[in-house]
MARBA-3410 file (N, C-alpha, C, O; in Angstrom, 1 decimal):
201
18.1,-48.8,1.9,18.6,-47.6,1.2,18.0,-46.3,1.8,18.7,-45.2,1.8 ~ 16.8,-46.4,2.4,15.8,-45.3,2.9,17.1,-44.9,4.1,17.4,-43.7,4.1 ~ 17.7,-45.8,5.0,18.6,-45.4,5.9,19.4,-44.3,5.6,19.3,-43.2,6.3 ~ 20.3,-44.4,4.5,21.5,-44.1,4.0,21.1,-42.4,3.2,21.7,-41.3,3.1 ~ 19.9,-42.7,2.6,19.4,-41.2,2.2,19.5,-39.8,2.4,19.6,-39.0,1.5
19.4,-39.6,3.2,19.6,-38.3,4.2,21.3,-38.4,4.0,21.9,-37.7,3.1 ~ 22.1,-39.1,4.7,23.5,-38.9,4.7,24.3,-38.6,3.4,25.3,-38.0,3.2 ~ 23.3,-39.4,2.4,23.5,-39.4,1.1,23.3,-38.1,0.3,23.9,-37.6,-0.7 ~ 22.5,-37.8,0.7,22.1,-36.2,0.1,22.5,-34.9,1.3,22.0,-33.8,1.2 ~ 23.2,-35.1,2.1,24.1,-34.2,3.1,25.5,-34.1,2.2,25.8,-33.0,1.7
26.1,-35.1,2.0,27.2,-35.1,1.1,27.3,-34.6,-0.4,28.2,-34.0,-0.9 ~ 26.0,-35.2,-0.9,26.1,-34.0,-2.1,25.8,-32.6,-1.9,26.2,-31.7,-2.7 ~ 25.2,-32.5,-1.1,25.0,-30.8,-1.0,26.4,-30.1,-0.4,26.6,-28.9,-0.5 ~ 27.3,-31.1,0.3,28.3,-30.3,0.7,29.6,-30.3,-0.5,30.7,-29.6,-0.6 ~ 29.1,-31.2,-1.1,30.0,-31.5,-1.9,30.9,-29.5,-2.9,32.0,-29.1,-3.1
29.8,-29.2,-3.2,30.3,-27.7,-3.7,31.6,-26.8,-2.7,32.6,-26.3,-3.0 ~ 30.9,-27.0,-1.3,31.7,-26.0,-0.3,33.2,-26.3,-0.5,34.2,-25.5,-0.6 ~ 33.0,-27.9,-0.4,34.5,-28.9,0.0,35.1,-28.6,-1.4,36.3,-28.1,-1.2 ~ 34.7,-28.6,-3.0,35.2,-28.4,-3.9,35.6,-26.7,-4.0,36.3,-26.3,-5.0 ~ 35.4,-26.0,-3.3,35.5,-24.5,-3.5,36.7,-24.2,-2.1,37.5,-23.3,-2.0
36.6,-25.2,-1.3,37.5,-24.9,-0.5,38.9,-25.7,-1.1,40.1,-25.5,-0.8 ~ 38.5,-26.6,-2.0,40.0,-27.1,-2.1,40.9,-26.5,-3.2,42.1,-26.6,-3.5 ~ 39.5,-25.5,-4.2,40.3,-25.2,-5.0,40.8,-23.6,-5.2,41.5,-23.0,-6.0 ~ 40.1,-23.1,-3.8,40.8,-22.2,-3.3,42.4,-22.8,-2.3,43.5,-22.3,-2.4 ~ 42.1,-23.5,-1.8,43.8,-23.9,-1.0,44.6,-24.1,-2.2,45.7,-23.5,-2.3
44.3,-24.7,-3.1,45.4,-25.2,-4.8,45.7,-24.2,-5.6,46.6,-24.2,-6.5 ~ 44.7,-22.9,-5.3,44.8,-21.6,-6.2,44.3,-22.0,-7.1,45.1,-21.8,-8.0 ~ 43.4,-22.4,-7.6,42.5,-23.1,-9.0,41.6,-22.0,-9.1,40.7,-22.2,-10.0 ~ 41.4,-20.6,-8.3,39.6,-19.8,-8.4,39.8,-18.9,-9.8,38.8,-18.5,-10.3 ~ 41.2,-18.7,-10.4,41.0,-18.1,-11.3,41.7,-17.1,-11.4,42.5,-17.3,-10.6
41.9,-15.8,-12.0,42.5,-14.6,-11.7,42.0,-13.7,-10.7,42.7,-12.8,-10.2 ~ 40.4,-14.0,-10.4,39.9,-13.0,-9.6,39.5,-14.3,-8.2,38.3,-14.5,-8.4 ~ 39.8,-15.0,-7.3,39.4,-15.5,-6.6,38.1,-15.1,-5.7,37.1,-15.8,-5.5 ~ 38.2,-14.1,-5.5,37.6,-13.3,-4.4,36.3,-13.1,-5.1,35.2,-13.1,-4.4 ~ 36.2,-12.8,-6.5,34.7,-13.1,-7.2,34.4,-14.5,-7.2,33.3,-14.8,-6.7
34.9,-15.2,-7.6,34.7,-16.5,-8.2,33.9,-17.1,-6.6,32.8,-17.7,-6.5 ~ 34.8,-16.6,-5.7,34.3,-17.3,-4.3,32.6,-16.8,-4.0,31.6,-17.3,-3.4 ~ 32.8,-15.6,-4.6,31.1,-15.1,-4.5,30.1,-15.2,-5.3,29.0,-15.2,-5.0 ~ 30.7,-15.5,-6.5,29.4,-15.7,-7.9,29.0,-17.3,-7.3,27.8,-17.5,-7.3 ~ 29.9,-18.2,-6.8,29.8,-19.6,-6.9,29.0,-19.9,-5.2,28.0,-20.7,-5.1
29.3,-19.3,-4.3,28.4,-19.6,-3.4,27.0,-19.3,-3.4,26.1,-20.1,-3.3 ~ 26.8,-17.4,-3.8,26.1,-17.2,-4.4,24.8,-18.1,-5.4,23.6,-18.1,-5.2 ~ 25.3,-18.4,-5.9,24.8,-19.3,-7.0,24.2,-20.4,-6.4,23.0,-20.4,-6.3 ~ 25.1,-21.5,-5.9,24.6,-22.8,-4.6,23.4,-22.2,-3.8,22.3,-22.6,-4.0 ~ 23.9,-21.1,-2.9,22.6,-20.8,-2.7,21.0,-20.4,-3.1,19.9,-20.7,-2.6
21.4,-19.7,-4.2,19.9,-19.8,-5.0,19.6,-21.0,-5.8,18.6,-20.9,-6.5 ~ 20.2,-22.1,-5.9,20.2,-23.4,-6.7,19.5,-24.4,-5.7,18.7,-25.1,-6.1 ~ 19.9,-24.4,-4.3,19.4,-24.8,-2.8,17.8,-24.6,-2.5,17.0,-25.4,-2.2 ~ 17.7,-23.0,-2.8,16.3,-22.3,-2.5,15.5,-23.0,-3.2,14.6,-23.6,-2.7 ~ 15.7,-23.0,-5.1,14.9,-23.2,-5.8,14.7,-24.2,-5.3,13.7,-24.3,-4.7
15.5,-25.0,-5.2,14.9,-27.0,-5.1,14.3,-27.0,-3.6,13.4,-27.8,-3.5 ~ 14.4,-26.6,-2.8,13.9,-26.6,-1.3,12.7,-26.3,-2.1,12.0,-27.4,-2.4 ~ 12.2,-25.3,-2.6,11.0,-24.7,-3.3,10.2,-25.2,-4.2,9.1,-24.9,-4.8 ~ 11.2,-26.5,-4.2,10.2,-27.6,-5.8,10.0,-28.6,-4.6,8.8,-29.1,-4.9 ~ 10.4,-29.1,-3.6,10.0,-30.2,-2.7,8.1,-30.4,-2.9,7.4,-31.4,-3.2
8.1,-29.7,-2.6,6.6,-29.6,-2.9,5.5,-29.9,-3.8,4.5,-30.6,-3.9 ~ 6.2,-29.0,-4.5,5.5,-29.3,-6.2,5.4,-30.5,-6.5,4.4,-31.0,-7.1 ~ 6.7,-31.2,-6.2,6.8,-32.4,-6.9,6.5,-33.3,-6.3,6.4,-34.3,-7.1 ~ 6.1,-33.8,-4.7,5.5,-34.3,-3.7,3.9,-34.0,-4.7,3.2,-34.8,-5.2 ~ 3.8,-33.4,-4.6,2.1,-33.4,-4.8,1.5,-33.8,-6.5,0.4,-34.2,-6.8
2.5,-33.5,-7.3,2.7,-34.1,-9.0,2.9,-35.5,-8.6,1.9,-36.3,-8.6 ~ 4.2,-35.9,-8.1,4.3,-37.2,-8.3,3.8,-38.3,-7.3,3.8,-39.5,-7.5 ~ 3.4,-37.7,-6.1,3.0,-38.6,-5.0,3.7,-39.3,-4.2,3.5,-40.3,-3.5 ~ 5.0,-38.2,-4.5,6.7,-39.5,-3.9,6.7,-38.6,-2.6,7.5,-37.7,-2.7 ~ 5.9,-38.5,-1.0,5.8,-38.5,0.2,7.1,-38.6,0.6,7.3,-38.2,1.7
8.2,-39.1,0.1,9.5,-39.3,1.1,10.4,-38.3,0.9,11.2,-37.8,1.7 ~ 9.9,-38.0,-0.4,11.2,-36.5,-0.6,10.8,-35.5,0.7,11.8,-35.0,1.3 ~ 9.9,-35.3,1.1,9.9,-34.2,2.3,10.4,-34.7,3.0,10.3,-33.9,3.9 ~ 11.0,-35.4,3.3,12.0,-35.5,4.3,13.6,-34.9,4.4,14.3,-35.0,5.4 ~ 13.8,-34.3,3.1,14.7,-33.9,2.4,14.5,-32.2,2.8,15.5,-31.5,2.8
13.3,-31.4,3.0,13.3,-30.1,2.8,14.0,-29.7,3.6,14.6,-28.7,3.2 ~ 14.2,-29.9,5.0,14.7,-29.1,5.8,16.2,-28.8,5.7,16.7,-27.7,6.1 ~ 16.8,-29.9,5.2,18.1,-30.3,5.1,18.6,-29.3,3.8,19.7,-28.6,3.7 ~ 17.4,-29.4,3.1,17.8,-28.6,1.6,18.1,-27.0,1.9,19.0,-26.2,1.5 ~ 16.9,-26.7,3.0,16.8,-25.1,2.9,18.0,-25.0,3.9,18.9,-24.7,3.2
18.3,-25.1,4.8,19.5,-25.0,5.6,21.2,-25.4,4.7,22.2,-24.9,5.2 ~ 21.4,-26.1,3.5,21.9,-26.3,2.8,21.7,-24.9,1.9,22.8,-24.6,1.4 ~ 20.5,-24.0,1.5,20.6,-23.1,1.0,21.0,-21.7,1.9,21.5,-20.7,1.4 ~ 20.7,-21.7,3.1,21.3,-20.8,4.1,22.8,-20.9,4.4,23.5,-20.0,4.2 ~ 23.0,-21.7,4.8,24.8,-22.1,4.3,25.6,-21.6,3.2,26.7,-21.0,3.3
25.0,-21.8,2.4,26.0,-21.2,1.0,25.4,-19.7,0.9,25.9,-18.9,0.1 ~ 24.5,-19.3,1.5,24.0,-17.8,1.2,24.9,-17.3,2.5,25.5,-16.2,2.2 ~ 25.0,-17.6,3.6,26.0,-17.4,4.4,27.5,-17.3,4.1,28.3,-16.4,4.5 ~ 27.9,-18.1,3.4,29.1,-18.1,3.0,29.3,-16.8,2.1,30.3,-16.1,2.2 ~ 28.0,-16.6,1.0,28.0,-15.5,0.3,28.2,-14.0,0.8,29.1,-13.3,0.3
27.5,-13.7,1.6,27.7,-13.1,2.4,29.1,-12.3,3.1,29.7,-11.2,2.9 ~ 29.3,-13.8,4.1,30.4,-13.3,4.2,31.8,-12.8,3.4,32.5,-11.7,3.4 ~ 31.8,-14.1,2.7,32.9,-13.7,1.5,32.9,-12.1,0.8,34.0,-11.6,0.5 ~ 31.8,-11.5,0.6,31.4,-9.9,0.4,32.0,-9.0,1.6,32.8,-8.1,1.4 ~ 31.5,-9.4,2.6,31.9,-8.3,3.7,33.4,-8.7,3.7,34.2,-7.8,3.5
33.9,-9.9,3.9,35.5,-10.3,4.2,36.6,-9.7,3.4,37.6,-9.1,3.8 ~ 36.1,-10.0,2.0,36.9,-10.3,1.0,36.6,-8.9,0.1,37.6,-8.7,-0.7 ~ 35.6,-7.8,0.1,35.2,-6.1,-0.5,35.4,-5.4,0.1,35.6,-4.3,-0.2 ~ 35.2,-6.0,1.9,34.9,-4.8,2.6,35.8,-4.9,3.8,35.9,-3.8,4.5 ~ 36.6,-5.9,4.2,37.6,-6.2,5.1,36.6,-5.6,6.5,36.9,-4.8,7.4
35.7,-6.2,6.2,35.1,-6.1,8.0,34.2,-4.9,8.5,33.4,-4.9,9.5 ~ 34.5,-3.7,7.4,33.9,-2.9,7.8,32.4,-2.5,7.6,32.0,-2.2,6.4 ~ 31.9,-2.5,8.3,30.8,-2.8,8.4,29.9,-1.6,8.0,28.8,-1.7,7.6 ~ 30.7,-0.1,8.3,29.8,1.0,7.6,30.0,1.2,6.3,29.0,1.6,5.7 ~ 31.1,1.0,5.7,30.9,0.6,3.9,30.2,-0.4,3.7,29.4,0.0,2.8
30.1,-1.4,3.9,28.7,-2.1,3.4,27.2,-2.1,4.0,26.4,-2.9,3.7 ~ 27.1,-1.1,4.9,25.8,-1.2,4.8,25.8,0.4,4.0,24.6,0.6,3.8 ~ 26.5,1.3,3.7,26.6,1.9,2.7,26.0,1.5,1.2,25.2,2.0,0.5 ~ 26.9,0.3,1.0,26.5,-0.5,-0.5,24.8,-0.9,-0.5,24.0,-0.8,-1.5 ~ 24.4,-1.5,0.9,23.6,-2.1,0.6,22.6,-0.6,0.4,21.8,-0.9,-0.5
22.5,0.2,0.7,22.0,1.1,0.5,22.1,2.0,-0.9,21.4,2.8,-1.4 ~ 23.0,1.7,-1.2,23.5,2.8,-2.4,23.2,1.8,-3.8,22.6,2.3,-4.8 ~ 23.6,0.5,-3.8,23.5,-0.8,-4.9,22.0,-1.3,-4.8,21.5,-1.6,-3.7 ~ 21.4,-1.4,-5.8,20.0,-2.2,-5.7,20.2,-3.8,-5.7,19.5,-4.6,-5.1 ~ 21.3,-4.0,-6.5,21.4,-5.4,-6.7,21.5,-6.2,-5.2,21.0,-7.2,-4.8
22.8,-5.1,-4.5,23.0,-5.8,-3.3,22.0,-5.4,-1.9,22.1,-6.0,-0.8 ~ 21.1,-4.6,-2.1,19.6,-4.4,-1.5,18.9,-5.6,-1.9,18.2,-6.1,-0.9 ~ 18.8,-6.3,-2.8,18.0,-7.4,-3.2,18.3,-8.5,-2.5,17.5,-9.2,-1.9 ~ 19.6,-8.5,-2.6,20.4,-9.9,-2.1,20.6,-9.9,-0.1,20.7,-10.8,0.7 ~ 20.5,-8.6,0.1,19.8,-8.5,1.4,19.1,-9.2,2.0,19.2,-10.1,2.8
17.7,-8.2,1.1,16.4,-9.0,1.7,16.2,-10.5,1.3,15.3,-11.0,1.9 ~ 16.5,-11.0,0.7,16.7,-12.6,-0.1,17.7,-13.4,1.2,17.6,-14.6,1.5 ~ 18.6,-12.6,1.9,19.3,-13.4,2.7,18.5,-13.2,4.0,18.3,-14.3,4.6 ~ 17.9,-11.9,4.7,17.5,-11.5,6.0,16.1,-12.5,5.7,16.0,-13.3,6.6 ~ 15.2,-12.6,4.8,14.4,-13.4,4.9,14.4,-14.7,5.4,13.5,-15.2,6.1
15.9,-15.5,4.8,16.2,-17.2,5.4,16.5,-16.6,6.2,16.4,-15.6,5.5 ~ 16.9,-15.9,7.6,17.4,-15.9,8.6,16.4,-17.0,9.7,16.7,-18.1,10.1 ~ 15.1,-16.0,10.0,14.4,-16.6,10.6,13.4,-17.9,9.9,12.2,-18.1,10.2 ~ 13.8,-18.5,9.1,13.7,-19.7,8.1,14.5,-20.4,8.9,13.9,-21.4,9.3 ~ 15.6,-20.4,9.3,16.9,-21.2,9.6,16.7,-21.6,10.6,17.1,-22.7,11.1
15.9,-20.4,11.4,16.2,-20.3,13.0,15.3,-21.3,13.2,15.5,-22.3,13.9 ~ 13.8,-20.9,12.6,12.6,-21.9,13.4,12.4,-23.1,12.6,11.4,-23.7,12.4 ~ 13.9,-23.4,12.0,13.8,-24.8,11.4,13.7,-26.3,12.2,13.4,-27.5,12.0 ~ 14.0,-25.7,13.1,13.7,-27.3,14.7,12.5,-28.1,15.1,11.4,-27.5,14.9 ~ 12.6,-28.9,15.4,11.0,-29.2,15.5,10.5,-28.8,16.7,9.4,-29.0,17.0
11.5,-27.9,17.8,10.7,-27.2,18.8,10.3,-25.7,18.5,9.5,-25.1,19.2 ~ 10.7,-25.2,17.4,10.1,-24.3,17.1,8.7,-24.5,16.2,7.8,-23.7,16.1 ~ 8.9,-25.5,15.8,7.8,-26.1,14.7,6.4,-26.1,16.0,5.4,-25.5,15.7 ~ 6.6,-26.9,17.2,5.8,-27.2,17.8,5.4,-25.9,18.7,4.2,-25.8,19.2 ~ 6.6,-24.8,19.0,5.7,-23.5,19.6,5.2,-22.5,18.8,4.5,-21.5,19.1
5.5,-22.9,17.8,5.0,-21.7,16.8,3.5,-22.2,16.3,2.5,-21.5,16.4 ~ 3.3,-23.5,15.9,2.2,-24.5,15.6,1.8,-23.5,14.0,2.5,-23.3,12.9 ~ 0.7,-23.1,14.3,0.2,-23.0,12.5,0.7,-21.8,12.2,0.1,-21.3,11.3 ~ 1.5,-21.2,12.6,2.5,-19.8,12.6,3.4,-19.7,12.1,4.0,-18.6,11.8 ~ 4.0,-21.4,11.9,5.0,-21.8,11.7,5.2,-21.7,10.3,6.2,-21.2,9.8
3.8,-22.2,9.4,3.9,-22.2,8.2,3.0,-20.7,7.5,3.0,-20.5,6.3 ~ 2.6,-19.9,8.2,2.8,-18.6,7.7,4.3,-18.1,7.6,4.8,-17.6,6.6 ~ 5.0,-18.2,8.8,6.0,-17.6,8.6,7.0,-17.4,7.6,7.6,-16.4,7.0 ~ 7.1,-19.4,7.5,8.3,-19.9,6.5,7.3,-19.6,5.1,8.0,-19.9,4.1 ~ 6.4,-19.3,4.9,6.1,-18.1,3.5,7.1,-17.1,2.8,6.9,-16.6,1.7
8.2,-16.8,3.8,9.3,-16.2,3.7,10.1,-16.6,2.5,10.5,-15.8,1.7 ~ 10.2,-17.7,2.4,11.0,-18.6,1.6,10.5,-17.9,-0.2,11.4,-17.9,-1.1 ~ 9.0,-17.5,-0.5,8.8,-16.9,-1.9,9.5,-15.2,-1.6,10.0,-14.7,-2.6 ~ 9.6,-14.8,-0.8,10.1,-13.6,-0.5,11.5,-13.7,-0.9,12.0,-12.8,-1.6 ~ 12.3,-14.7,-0.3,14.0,-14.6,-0.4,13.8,-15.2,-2.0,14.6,-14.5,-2.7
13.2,-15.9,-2.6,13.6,-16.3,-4.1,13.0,-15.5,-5.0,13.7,-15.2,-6.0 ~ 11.8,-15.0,-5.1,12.2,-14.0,-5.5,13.4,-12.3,-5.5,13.6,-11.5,-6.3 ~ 14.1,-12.5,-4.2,14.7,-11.2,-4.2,15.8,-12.2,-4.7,16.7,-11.6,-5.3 ~ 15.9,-13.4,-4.5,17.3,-14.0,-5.3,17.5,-13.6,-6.1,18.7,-13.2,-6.4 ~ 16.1,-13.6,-7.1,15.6,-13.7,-8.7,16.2,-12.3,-9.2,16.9,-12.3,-10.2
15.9,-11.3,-8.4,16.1,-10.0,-8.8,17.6,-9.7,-8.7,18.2,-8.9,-9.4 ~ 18.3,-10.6,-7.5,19.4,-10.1,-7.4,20.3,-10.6,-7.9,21.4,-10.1,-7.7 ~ 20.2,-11.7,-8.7,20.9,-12.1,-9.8,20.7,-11.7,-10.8,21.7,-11.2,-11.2 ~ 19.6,-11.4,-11.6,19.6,-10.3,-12.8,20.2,-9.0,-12.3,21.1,-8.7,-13.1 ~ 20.1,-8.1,-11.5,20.9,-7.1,-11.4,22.2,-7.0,-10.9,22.7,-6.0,-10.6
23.0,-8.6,-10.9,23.9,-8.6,-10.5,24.9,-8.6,-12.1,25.8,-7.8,-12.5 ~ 24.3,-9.7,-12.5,25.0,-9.7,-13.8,24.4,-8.8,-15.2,24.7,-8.9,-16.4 ~ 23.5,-8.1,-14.6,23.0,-6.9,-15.6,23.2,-7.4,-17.2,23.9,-7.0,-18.0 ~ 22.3,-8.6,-17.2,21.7,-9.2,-18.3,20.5,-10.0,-18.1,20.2,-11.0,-17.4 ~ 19.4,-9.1,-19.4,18.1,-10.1,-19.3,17.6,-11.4,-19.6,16.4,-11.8,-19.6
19.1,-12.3,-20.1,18.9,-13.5,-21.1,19.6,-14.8,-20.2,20.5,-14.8,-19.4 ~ 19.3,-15.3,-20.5,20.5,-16.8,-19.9,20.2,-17.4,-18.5,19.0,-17.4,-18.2 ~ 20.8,-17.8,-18.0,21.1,-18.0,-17.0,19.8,-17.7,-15.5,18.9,-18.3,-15.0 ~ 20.5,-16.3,-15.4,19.8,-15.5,-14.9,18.0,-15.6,-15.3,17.2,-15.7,-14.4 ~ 17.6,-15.6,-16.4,16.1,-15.5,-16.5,15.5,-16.8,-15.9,14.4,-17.0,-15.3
16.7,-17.9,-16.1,15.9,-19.5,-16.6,15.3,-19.6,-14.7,14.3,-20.2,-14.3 ~ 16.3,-18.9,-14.2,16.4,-19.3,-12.5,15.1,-18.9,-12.0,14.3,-19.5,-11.2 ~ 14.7,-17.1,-12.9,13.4,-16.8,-12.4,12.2,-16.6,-13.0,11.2,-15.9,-12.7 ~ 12.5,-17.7,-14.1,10.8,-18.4,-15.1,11.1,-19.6,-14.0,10.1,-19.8,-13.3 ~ 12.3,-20.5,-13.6,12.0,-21.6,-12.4,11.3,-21.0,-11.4,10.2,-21.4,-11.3
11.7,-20.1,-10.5,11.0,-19.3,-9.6,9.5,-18.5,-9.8,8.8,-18.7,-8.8 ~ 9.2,-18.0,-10.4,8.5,-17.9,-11.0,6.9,-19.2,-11.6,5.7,-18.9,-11.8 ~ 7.4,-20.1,-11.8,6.5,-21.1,-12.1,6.4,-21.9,-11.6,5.7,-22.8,-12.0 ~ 7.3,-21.9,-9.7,6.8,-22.9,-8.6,5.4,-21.9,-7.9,4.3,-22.2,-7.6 ~ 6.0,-20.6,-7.7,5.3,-19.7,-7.3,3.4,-19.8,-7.3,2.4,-20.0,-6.6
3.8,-19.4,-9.0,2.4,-20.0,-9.5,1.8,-21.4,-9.1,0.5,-21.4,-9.1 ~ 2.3,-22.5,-8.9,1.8,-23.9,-8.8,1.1,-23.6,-7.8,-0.1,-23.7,-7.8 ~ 2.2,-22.9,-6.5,1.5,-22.7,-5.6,0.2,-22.1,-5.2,-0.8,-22.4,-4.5 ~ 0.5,-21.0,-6.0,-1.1,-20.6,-6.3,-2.7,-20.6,-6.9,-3.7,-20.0,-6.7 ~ -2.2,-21.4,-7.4,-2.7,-22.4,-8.5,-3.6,-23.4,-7.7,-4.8,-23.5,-7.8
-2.6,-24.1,-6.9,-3.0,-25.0,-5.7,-3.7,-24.6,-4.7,-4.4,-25.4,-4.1 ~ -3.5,-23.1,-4.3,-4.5,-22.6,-2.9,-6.1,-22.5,-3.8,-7.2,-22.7,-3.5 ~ -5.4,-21.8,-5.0,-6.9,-21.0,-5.2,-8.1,-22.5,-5.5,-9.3,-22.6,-5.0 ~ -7.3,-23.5,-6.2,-8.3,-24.7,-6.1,-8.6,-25.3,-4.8,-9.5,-26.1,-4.5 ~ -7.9,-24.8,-4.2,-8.4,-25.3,-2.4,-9.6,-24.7,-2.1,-10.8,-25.1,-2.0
-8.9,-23.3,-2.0,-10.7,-22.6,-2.0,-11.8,-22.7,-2.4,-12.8,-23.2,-1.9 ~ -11.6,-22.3,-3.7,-12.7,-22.9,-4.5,-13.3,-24.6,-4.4,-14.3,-24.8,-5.0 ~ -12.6,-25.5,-3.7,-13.5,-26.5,-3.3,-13.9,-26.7,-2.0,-14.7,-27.6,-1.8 ~ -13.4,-25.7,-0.9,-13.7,-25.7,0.0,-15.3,-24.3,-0.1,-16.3,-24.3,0.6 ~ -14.9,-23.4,-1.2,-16.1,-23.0,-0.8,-17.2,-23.6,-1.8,-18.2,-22.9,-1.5
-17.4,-24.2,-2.5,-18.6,-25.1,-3.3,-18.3,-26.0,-2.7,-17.7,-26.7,-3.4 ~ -18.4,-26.5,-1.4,-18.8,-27.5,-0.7,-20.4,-27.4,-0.2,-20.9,-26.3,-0.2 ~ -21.1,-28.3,0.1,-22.4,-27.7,0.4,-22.3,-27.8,2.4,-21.7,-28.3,3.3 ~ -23.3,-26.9,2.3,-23.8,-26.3,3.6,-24.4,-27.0,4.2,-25.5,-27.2,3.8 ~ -23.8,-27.7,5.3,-24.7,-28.6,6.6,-25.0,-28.1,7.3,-24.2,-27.4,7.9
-26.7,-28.4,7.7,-27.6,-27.8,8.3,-27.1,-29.0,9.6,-27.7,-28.9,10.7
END
């Protein structure tokens, strides 16, 4: 089963794109396509982030070591659909032009958020290889620190997207929000046993 795993969880993660692509070719997106194509990728990608972002947590709660094998696949699965998001904005609002939306991104806070939440995975994506893993060495995991940076600006840029404080939108960033903390949680107990360690003479 351990074989088949990975292929098995590639398929479900693509499974959303293939469903958004078929029901855009059938005309199924609704009256507004062109939103529907952005709220929904949009979405996949902050749904990707979060879980790339629980890999951890839950490796160290439950002691199940095999799920990391899964992260890399996940966050690249959340760069994908934040790509897609992306584009579908510039394509489908702005037909290409490139000085009206970096206009927006300047002028809209929501879409300033969703900026830095996307420019942050960029270099996430890039030094996802294991040759970058091995020239970067412990640089590697400062860097991809990036990852609390894009979900929080997710966090922000979904509440200011749909300019409501309740629902949906909050639940994503009390989830974000309370991996965050684990993590923190988890260093400061590091420290603190690393420094009440006793002193060898």
């Amino acid at each position: 089963m351990k074989r088949f795993s990975k292929p098995i969880v590639f398929a479900v993660a693509l499974a959303p794109a293939l469903g958004l692509l078929y029901a855009l070719l059938a005309g199924a997106l609704g009256v507004n396509p062109a939103e529907t194509l952005q709220l929904s990728t949009g979405l996949w990608a902050f749904r990707f982030l979060v879980v790339t972002l629980a890999i951890t947590p839950v490796r160290r709660i439950t002691g199940w070591n095999g799920i990391i094998r899964f992260r890399r696949m996940l966050g690249l699965f959340a760069f994908f659909y934040a790509t897609l998001h992306v584009l579908t904005w510039i394509v489908l609002d702005h037909s290409f032009a490139w000085d009206e939306a970096a206009a927006d991104i300047v002028k809209r806070p929501f879409i300033t958020a969703g900026m830095v939440a996307f420019a942050s995975m960029v270099p996430l994506a890039i030094t996802s290889t294991k040759g970058w893993i091995r020239r970067l060495g412990r640089r590697w995991q400062l860097l991809h620190r990036l990852i609390y940076v894009s979900a929080l600006a997710a966090a922000v840029h979904f509440i200011w997207k749909v300019k409501v404080a309740y629902g949906e939108p909050v639940y994503y960033a009390a989830i974000v929000i309370g991996l965050l903390g684990f993590r923190v949680v988890t260093m400061w107990r590091r420290t603190r046993a690393m420094s009440t360690q006793p002193t060898r003479v």
